[in-house]
C-alpha positions as CSV (number, residue, x, y, z in Angstrom):
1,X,133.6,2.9,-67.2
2,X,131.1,4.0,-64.1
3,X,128.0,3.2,-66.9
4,X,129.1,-0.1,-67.7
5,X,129.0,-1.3,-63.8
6,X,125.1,0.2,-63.4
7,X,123.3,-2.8,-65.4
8,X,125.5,-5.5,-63.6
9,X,125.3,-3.5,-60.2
10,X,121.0,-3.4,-60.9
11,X,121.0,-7.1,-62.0
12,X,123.0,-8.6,-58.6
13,X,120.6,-6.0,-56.4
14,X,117.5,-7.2,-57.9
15,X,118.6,-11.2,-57.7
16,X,119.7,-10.6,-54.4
17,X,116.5,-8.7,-53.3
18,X,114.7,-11.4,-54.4
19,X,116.7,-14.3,-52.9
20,X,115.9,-12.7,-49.5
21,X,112.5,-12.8,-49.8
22,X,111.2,-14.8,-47.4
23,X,107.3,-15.7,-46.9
24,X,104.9,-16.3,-43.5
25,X,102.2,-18.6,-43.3
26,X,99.7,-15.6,-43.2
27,X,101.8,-14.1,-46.2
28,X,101.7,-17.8,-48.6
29,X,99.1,-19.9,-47.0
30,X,98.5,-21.7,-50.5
31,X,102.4,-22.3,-50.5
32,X,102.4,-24.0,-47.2
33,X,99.1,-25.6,-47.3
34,X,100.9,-27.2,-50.3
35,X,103.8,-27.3,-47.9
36,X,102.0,-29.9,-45.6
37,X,100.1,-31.9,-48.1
38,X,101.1,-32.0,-52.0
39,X,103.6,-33.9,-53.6
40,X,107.0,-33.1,-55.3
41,X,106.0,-30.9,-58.8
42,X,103.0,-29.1,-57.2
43,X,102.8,-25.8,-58.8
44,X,101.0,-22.9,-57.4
45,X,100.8,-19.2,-56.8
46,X,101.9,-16.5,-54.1
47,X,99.5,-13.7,-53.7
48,X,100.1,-12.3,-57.7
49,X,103.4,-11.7,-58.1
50,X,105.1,-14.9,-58.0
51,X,104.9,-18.6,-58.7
52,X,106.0,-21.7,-56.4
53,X,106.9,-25.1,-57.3
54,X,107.7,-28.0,-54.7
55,X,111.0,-29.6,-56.3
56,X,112.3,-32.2,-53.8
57,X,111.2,-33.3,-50.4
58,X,113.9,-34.8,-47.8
59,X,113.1,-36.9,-44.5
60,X,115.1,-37.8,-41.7
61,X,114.8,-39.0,-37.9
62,X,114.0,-35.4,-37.3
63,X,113.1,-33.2,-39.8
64,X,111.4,-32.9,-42.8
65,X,112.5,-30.5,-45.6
66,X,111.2,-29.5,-49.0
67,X,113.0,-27.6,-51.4
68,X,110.8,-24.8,-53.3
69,X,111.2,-22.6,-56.5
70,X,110.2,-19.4,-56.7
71,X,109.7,-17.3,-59.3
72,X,108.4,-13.3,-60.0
73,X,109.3,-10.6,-61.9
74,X,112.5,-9.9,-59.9
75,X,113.5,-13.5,-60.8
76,X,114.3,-17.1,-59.5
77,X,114.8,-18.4,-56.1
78,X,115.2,-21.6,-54.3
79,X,114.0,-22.2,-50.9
80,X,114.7,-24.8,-47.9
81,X,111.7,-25.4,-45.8
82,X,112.1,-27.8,-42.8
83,X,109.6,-28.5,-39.8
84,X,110.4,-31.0,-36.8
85,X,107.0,-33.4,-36.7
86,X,104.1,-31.6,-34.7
87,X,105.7,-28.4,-35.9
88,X,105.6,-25.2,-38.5
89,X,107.5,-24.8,-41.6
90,X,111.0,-23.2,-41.3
């Protein structure tokens, strides 16, 4: 019984790993370069180990938000990036 809950155990702590990832301008400056100035489907690449794309962008009186994909080794994620005009991505 214990060796059947390892490989699900290891699959939710690596998705979950990567879902937490979060990157820094300094860390990703192509993905928010591409973050201020390329349109939805923009396709790029995080340092070597992982792959953006820009999926939707989202405006309103205050902020403006673009959804992201990312995706390495340890898997898939989806991020939220907003910024208030004048300011850095969130």
């Amino acid at each position: 019984m214990f060796k059947k809950l390892i490989k699900p155990a290891l699959l939710i702590l690596s998705v979950s790993a990567c879902s937490t990832t979060t990157y820094s301008r300094a860390e990703a400056p192509l993905l928010f370069k591409a973050l201020d100035s390329e349109p939805n489907g923009y396709k790029g690449l995080i340092g070597t180990e992982a792959v953006f794309e820009i999926t939707t962008t989202e405006v309103s009186q205050s902020l403006l938000c673009r959804a992201v994909k990312v995706a390495s080794q340890d898997g898939t994620a989806r991020r939220r990036y907003c910024k208030v005009k004048g300011g850095e991505w969130r």
